[in-house]
C-alpha positions, 0 to 999 in steps of 0.5 A: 488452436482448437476450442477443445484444446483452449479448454482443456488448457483452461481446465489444467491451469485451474486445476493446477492452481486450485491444488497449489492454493489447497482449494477445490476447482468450483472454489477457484471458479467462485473467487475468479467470478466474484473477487478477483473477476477479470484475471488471468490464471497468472495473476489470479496465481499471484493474487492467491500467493499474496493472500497466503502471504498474508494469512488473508481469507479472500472468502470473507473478501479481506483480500480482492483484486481490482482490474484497472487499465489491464493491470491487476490491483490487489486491495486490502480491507482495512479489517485485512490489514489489522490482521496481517499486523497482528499475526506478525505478533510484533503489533503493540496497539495504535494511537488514534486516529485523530483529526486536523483541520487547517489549523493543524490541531489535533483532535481525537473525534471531529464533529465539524461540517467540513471535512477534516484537512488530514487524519493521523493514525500511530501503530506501535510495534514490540521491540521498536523504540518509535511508533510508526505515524500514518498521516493522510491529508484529505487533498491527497485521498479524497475520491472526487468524481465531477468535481464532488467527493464520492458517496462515502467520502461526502457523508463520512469523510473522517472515516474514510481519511482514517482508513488511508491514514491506518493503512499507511501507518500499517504499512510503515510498520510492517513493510515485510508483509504489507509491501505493495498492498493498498485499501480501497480507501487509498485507490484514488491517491494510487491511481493518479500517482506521478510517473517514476522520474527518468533514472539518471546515468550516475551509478549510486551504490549500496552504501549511498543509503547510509544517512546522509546530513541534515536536511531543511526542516519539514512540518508533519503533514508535509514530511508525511505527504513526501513520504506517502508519495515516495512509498509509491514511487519506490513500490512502483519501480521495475529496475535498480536505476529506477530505484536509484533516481529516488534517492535525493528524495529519501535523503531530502527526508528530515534526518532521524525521523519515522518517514525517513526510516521508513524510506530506508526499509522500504528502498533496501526491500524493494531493492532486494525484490528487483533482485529477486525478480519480484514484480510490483 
């Protein structure tokens, strides 16, 4: 192929993406040079589907997309994800946050030295009888490099944990919009999640996502950390049998509360997506 023809190839998919995305080519060439630098036409495509999808400007850069290993990240600023929330008009305010330490009791500011053992954040939503609780343990988010927090996790540790905790309890409560969407904050958690488990050979229909018995009792933070962990698991999965190998865990879930709710809603949408062909 020739370097004219390459060109003009490049040319037509920008063209063809500026006018899908309402937007004037030196628009598209701006975004792809600053926030979401490094993308190819079809993730760039993908990226500016999601930011329509969720009502988000990436001009004032409330949506970004990461490049990581060669694969496309697309993060949300926490300011994004309130306002995905609100143009649902179902948000019914937040409690929160608060801050625990290992003790386990909760305060509405923190003002130790030490950083805070996890964070909670309560999102209520119209029409639903529970809230949703986003509960972030600081083990699990913290962004460490050489064995020492990050920048801002060392001088700020409560608001960054905050963040995590909001933007999973958003999530939760909003899964239709939020699905697969991650802030900054969360990265370092998203980064080093554990591998999707071999799918088994037993066949698990649609009515196995029923509930199921009582299963053994579980505090808060780890009912919250299972289910922070399997949320990934279920986002990350490409095949029905994959999904279908993450359902002990769903039903390890204590029986009635939020997180298992959650697990539900978020199996039965993932599971429509592989139908659909949506890719993570």
């Amino acid at each position: 192929m020739s370097t004219n023809t390459a060109l003009t190839k490049r040319d037509d998919a920008t063209t063809a993406i500026a006018v899908a995305s309402n937007m004037t080519r030196e628009q598209v060439d701006l975004l792809k040079r600053t926030v979401a630098d490094g993308t190819t036409d079809d993730e760039f495509a993908l990226f500016m589907h999601t930011a329509t999808r969720l009502e988000l400007d990436p001009f004032t850069k409330q949506i970004y997309a990461i490049k990581r290993k060669g694969k496309m990240t697309i993060q949300v600023g926490i300011d994004g994800f309130r306002a995905t929330a609100e143009n649902t008009g179902e948000a019914d305010g937040q409690d929160g946050p608060f801050w625990c330490g290992s003790d386990g009791a909760w305060k509405d500011v923190w003002l130790d030295r030490e950083p805070p053992a996890a964070a909670k954040v309560v999102v209520w939503k119209k029409g639903c009888a529970r809230p949703y609780t986003g509960v972030a343990a600081y083990d699990s988010y913290v962004q460490a490099y050489n064995g020492k927090p990050a920048d801002l996790w060392e001088r700020m540790p409560d608001v960054m944990l905050a963040k995590c905790a909001e933007a999973l309890a958003l999530r939760k409560a909003f899964p239709k919009k939020l699905s697969g969407v991650y802030a900054p904050e969360e990265m370092g958690q998203a980064d080093s999640r554990a591998p999707v488990p071999k799918p088994s050979n037993d066949e698990v229909h649609d009515a196995e996502l029923a509930p199921a018995p009582d299963s053994a009792p579980m505090d808060e933070v780890a009912r919250e950390r299972e289910w922070q962990s399997l949320y990934t698991a279920i986002h990350a999965t490409k095949t029905a049998d994959e999904l279908k190998a993450l359902f002990p865990r769903y039903q390890a879930l204590p029986k009635g509360s939020t997180a298992r709710e959650a697990a539900y809603a978020a199996m039965q949408l993932r599971k429509q997506q592989i139908d659909d062909g949506i890719p993570f």
